[in-house]
C-alpha positions as CSV (number, residue, x, y, z in Angstrom):
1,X,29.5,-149.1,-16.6
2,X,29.7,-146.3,-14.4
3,X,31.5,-144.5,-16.8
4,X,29.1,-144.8,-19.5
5,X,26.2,-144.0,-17.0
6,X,28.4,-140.6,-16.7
7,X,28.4,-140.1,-20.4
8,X,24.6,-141.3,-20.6
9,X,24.0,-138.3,-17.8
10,X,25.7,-135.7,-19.3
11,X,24.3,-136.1,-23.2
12,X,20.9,-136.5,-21.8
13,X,20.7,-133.2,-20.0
14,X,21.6,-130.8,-23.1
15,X,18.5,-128.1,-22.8
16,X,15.7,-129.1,-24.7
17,X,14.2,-126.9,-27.5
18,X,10.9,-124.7,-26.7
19,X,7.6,-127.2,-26.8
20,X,5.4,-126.4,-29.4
21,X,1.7,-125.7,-28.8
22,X,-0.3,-128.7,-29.1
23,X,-2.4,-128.8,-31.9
24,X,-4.9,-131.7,-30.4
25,X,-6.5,-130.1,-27.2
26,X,-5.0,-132.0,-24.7
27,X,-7.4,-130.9,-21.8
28,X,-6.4,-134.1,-20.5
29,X,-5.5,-135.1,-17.0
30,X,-2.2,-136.3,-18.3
31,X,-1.4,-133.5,-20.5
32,X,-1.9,-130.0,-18.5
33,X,-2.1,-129.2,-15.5
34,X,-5.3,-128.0,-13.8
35,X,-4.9,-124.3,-12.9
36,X,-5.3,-123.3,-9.2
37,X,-5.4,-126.0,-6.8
38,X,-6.9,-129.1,-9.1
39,X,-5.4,-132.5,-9.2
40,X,-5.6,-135.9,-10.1
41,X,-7.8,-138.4,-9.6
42,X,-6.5,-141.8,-8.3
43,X,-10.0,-143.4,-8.3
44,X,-10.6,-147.0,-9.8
45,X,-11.6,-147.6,-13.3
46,X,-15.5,-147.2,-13.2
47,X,-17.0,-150.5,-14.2
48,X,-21.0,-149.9,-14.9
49,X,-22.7,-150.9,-12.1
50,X,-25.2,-154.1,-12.1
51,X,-28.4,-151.4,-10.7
52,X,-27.9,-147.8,-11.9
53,X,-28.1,-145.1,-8.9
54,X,-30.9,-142.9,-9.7
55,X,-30.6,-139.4,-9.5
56,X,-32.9,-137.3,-7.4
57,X,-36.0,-135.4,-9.6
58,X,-34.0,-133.2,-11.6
59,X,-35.3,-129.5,-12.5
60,X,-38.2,-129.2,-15.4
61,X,-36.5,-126.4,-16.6
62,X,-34.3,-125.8,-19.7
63,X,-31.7,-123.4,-18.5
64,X,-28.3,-124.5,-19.0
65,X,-25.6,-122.8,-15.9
66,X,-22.2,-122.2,-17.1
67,X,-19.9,-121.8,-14.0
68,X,-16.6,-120.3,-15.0
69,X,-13.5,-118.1,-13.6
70,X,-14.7,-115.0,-15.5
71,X,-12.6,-112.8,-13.1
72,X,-9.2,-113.7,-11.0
73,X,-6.2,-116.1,-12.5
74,X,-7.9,-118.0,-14.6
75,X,-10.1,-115.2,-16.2
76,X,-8.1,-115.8,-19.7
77,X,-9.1,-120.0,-19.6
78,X,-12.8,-118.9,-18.2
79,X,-13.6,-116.7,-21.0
80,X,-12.0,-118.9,-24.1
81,X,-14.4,-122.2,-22.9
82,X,-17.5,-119.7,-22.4
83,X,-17.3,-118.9,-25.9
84,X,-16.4,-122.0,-27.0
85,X,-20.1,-123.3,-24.9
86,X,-21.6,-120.7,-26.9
87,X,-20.4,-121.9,-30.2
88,X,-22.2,-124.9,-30.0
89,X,-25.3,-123.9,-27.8
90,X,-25.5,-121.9,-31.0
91,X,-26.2,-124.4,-33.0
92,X,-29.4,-125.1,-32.2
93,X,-30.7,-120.7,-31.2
94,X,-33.4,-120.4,-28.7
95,X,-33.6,-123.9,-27.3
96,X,-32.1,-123.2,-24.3
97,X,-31.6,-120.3,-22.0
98,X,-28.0,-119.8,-20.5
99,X,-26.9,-118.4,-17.1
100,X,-23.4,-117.8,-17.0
101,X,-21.8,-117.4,-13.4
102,X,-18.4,-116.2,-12.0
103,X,-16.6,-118.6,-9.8
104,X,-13.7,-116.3,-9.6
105,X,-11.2,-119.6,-9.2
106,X,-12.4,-120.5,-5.9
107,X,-14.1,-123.0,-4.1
108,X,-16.5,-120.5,-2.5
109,X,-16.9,-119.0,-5.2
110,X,-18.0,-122.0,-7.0
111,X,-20.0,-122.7,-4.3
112,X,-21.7,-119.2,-4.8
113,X,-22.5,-119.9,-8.3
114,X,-24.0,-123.6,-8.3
115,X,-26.4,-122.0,-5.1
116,X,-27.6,-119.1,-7.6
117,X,-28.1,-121.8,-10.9
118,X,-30.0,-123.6,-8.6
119,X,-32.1,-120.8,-8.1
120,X,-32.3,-119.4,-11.3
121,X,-33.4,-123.1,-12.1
122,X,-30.9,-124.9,-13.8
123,X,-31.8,-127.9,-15.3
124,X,-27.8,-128.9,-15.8
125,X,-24.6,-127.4,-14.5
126,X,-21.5,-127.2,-16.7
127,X,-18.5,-126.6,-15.0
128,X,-17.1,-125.8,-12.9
129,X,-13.2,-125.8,-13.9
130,X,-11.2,-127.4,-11.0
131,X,-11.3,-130.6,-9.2
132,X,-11.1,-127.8,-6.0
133,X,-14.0,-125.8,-7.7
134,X,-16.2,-128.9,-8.2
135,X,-15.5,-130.3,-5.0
136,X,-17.1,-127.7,-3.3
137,X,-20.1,-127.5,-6.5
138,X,-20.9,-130.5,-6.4
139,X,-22.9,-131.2,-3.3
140,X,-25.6,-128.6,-3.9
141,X,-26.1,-129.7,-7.2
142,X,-26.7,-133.2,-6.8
143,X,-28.8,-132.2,-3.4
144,X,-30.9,-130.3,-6.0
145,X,-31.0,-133.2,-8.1
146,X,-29.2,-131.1,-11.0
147,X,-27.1,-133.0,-12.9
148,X,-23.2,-131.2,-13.3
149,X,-20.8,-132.0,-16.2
150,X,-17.6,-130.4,-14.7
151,X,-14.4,-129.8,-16.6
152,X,-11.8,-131.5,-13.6
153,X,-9.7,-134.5,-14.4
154,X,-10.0,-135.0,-11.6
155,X,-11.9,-138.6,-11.3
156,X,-12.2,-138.5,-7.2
157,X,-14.8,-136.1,-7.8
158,X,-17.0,-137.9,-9.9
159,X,-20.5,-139.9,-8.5
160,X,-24.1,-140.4,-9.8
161,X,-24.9,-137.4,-11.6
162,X,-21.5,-135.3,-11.6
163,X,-19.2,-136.2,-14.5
164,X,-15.3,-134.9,-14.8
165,X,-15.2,-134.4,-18.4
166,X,-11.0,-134.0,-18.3
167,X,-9.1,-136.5,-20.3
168,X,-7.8,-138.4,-17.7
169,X,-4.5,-140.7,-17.0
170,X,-6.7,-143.3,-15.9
171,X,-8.4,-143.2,-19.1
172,X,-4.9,-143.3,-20.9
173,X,-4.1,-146.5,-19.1
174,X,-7.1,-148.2,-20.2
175,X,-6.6,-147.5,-23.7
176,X,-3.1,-148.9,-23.2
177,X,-3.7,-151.8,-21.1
178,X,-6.7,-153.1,-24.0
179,X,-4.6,-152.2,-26.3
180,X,-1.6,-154.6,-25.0
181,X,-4.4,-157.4,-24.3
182,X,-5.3,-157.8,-27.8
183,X,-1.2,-157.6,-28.7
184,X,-1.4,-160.7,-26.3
185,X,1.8,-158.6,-24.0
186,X,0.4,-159.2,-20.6
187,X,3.3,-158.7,-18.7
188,X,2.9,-155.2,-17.6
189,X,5.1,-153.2,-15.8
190,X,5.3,-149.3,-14.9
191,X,7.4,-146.6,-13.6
192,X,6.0,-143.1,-12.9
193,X,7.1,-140.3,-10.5
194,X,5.8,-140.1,-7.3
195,X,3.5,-137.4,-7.6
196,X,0.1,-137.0,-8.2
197,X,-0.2,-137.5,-11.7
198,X,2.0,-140.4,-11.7
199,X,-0.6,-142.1,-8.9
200,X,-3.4,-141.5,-11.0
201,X,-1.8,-143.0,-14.1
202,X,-0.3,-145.8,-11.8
203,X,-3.9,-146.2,-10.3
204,X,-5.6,-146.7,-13.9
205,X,-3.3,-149.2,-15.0
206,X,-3.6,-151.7,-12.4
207,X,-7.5,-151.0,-12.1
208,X,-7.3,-151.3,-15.7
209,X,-5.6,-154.7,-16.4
210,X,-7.3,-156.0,-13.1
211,X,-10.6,-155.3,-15.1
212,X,-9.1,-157.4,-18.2
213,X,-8.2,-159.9,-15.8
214,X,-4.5,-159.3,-16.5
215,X,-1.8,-160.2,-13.4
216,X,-1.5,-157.1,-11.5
217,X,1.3,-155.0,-13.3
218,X,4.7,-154.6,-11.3
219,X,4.4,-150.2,-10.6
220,X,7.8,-148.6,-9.3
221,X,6.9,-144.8,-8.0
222,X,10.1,-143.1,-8.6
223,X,11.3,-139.8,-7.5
224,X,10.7,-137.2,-10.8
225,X,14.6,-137.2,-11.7
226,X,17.1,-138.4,-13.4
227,X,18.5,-140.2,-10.9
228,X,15.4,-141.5,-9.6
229,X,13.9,-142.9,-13.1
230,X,17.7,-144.4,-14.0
231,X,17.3,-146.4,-10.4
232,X,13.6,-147.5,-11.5
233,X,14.7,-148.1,-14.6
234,X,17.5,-150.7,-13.8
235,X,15.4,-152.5,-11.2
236,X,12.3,-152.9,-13.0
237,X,14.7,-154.2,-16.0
238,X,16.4,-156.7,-13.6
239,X,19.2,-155.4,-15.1
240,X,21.5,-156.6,-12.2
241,X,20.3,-160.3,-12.3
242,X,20.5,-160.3,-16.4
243,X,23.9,-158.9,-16.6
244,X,25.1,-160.6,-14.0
245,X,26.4,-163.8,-15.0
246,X,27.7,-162.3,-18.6
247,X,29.7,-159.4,-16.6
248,X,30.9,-162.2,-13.9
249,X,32.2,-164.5,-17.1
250,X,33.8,-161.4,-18.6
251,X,35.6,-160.3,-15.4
252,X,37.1,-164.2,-15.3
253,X,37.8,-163.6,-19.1
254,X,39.9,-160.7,-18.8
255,X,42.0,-161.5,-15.4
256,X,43.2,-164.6,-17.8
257,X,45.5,-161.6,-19.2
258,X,46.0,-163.1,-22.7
259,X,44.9,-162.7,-25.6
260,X,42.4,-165.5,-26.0
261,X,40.4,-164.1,-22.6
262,X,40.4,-160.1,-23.8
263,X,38.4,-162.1,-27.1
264,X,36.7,-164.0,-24.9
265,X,35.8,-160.4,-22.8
266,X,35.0,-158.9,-26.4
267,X,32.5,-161.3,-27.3
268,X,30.5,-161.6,-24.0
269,X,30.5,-157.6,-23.9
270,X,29.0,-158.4,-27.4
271,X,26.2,-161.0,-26.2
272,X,22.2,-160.0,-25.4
273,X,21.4,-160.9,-22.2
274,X,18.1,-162.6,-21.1
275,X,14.7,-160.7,-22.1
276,X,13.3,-158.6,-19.4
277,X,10.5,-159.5,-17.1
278,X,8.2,-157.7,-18.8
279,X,6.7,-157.2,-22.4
280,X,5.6,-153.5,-21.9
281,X,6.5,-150.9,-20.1
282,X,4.5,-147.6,-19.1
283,X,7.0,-144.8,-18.5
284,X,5.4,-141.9,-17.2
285,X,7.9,-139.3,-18.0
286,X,7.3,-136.2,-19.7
287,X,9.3,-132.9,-21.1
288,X,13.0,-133.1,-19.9
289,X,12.5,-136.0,-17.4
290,X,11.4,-138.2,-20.6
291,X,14.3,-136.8,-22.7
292,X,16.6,-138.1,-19.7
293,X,14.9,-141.5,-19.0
294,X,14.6,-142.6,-22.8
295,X,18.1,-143.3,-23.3
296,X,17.9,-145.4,-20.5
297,X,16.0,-147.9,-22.2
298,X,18.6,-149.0,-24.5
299,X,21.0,-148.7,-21.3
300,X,19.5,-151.7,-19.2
301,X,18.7,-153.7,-23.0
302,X,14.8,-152.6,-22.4
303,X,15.2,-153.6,-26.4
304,X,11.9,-152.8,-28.4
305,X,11.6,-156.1,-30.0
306,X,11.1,-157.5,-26.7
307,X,9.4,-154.6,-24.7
308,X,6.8,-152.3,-25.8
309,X,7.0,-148.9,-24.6
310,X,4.0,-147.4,-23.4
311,X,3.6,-143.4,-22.5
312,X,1.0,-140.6,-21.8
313,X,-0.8,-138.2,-23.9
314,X,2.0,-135.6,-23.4
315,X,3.8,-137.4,-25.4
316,X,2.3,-136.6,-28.4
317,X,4.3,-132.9,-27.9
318,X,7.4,-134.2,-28.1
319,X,8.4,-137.7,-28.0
320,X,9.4,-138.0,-31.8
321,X,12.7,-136.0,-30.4
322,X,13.9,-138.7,-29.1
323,X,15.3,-141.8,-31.5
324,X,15.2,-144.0,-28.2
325,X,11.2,-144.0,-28.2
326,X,10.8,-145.3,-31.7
327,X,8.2,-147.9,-31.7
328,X,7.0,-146.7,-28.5
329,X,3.2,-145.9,-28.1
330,X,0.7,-143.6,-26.3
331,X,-3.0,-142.5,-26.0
332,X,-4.6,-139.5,-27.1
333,X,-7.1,-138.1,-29.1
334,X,-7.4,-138.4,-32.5
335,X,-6.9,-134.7,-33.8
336,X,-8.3,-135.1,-36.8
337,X,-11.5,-134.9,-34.9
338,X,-10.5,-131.7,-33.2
339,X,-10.7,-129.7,-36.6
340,X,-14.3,-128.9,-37.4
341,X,-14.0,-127.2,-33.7
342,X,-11.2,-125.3,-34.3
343,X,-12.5,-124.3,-37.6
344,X,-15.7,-122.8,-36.8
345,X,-13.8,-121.2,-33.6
346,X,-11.7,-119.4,-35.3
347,X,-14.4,-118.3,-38.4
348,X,-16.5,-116.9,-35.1
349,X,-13.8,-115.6,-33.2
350,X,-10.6,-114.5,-35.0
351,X,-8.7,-116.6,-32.8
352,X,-7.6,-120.2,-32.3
353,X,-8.9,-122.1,-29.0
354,X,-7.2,-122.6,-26.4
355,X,-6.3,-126.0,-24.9
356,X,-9.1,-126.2,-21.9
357,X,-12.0,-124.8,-24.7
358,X,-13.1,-127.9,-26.1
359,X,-13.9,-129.4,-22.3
360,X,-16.9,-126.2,-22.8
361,X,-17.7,-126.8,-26.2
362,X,-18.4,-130.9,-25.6
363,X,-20.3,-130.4,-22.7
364,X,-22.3,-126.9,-24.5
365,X,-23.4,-130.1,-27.1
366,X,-23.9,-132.7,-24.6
367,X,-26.3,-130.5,-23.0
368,X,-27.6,-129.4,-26.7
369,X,-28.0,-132.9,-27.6
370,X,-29.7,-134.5,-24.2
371,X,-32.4,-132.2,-24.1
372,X,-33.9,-132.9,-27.8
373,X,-36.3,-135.5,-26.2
374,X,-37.2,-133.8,-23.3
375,X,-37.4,-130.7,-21.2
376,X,-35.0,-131.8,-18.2
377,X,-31.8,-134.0,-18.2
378,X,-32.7,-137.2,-16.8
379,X,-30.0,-139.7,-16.4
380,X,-31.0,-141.7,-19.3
381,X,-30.5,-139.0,-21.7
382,X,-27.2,-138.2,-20.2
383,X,-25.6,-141.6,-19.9
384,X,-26.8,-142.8,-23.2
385,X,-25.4,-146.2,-24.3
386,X,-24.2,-145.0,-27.8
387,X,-22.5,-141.5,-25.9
388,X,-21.6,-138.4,-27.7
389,X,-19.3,-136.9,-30.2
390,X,-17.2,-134.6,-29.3
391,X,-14.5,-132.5,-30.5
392,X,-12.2,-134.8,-28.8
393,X,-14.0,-137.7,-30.1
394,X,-16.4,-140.3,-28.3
395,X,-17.3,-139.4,-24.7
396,X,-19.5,-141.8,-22.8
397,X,-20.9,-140.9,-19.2
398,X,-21.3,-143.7,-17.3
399,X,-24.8,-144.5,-15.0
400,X,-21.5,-144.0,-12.0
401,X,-20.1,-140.7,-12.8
402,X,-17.3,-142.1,-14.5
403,X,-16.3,-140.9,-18.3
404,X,-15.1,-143.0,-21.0
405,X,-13.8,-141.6,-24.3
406,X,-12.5,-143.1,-27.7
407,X,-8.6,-142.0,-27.9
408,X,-6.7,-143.1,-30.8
409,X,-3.0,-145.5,-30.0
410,X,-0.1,-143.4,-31.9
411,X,3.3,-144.7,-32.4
412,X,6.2,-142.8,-32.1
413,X,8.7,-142.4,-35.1
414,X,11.6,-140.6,-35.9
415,X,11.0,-137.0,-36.0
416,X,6.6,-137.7,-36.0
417,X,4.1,-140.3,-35.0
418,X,1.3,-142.2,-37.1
419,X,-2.0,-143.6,-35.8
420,X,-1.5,-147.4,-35.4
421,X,-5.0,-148.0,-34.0
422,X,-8.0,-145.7,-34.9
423,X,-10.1,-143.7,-32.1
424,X,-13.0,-146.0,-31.2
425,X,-16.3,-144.8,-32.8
426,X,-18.4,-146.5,-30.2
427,X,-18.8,-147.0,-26.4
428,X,-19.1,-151.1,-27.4
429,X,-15.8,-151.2,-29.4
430,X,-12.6,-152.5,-28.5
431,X,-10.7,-150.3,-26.1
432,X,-13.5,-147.7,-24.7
């Protein structure tokens, strides 16, 4: 065994090929990082509460803030989602008026901006960018009673009246864990690295299947390596109890030293042990770690036909390299819905968008959209039960703070993936 681990070790670190852009924009918790300081939210699942929290009077007026890093590190991200906020503001000319204010990247500096929308009277807030950024945002606009749609994945920062509009791995999770509920697979297990995007994803899952009144899922943190997912791996397989007996009858086998026990050997090495403890598995590894850990599988008989293979939204970059994730599924956005976007971006701009844009351009509508009723943003016209389309599909912002969006369930094939379960067009369908 060791011997083949050796082989398994040195075929699955060959350098991997350049990652291609992403053409869904995956502005999602699980699938870039936050620049400058944010991080992710490990916060529970956001169940609607029984009494809604109302929000303080919010402002009469119909100026919409956009707080962005127009200046500093971020400029370049900053300056593609104000224009894509414009693009849709657009749509409807006049109907609003728009401050746009620096944050420079910083928390003061966000800070400095939500104190000046507030007094330029801002009736809603979008942005700011980071979880860092909203953190420090965040209490002056809800003490102005303003509601905030910020662009963090952040999930620890959202509360009555401030929404993280990021894709989140909690989010992710949920999709996954509904998803293996209706399968009827409700033995769940997990490994992700110990970091903080592996926490959040772990978080989700467990607050997930507790919510669908699933056993709690068995979650192995695991150092992001290859030696730290192969140990993971071959515990939360039970590979060593499996194995056991067949490998003990094999080693009796062969000491016979005659031909009938090396047959005997043969065929045992030949036999399947018993199934795992588990009938999915959420493997939170991404880039090279995933190219590493996905042999593994196969490795400690994690066999698909028994075990479904569950992943994160960065896997729709570039799991179909490897064969070992065939079958295996994750959640992301549909990108089919991402087109008309992208489209009328680049007719505007000469340019495609980039990544982060369509947080902007979603909340630039939600704002557009809220306001036809009215000439403020009161909760009710923001945390509508039938939500809003976006250009990542369905977003729904919850009476809590909490987001819930409609992402599609894509299986992974050899050399692509196909949709096995379409994006949910409604905040009441199965899987929201």
């Amino acid at each position: 065994m060791l011997v083949q681990l050796a082989r398994l070790l040195r075929s699955s670190c060959r350098p991997l090929r350049p990652i291609p852009a992403l053409a869904v924009a995956l502005a999602l918790g699980a699938c870039v990082a936050e620049p400058q300081g944010a991080r992710y939210g490990s916060g529970p699942g956001g169940a609607i509460p029984s009494r809604p929290v109302p929000l303080p009077n919010a402002s009469a007026g119909r100026r919409v803030a956009l707080l962005l890093p127009l200046t500093g590190p971020g400029a370049e991200t900053g300056q593609a989602m104000l224009r894509a906020a414009q693009l849709n503001l657009d749509r409807q000319p006049g109907a609003l008026e728009t401050d746009t204010l620096d944050t420079t990247g910083t928390p003061e500096g966000a800070a400095r901006a939500a104190k000046e929308a507030i007094e330029k009277g801002a009736g809603i807030i979008l942005g700011p960018l980071t979880a860092a950024e909203t953190a420090a945002a965040a209490p002056i606009a809800t003490a102005a009673g303003v509601p905030m749609l910020a662009f963090t994945s952040d999930i620890a920062q959202a509360r009555p009246g401030v929404w993280t509009l990021g894709v989140t791995p909690a989010q992710q999770a949920r999709r996954l864990v509904l998803a293996m509920q209706a399968e009827n697979k409700t033995r769940l297990a997990a490994v992700v690295p110990a970091n903080p995007f592996g926490e959040a994803l772990a978080a989700g899952f467990v607050a997930s299947a507790s919510e669908a009144r699933l056993a709690e899922p068995r979650v192995l943190r695991a150092p992001p390596s290859f030696a730290g997912f192969n140990d993971a791996l071959k515990d939360v397989a039970a590979y060593a109890s499996r194995r056991g007996a067949i490998d003990g009858q094999q080693r009796t086998a062969r000491a016979s030293n005659d031909a009938d026990g090396r047959s005997k050997a043969a065929e045992l090495g030949r036999s399947a042990p018993p199934p795992p403890p588990m009938d999915a598995l959420l493997l939170g590894a991404s880039g090279e770690l995933l190219g590493q850990s996905a042999p593994l599988l196969a490795f400690y008989d994690i066999g698909p036909d028994q075990v479904r293979i569950l992943g994160p939204a960065t896997w729709a970059r570039d799991a179909a390299r490897y064969p070992a994730l065939a079958g295996a599924w994750f959640a992301a956005p549909d990108p089919a819905q991402r087109q008309g976007f992208e489209q009328a971006f680049v007719a505007k701009y000469n340019a495609p968008p980039r990544e982060l844009a369509s947080l902007a351009y979603d909340a630039a509508g939600i704002a557009r959209s809220a306001q036809l009723g009215g000439p403020a943003w009161p909760m009710g016209s923001l945390a509508r039960p039938e939500g809003f389309a976006g250009a990542d599909g369905l977003v729904g912002l919850l009476p809590d703070g909490q987001v819930r969006r409609g992402l599609a369930i894509f299986q992974v094939d050899r050399g692509g993936t196909h949709i096995v379960q379409p994006a949910p067009q409604t905040l009441s369908a199965p899987g929201v």
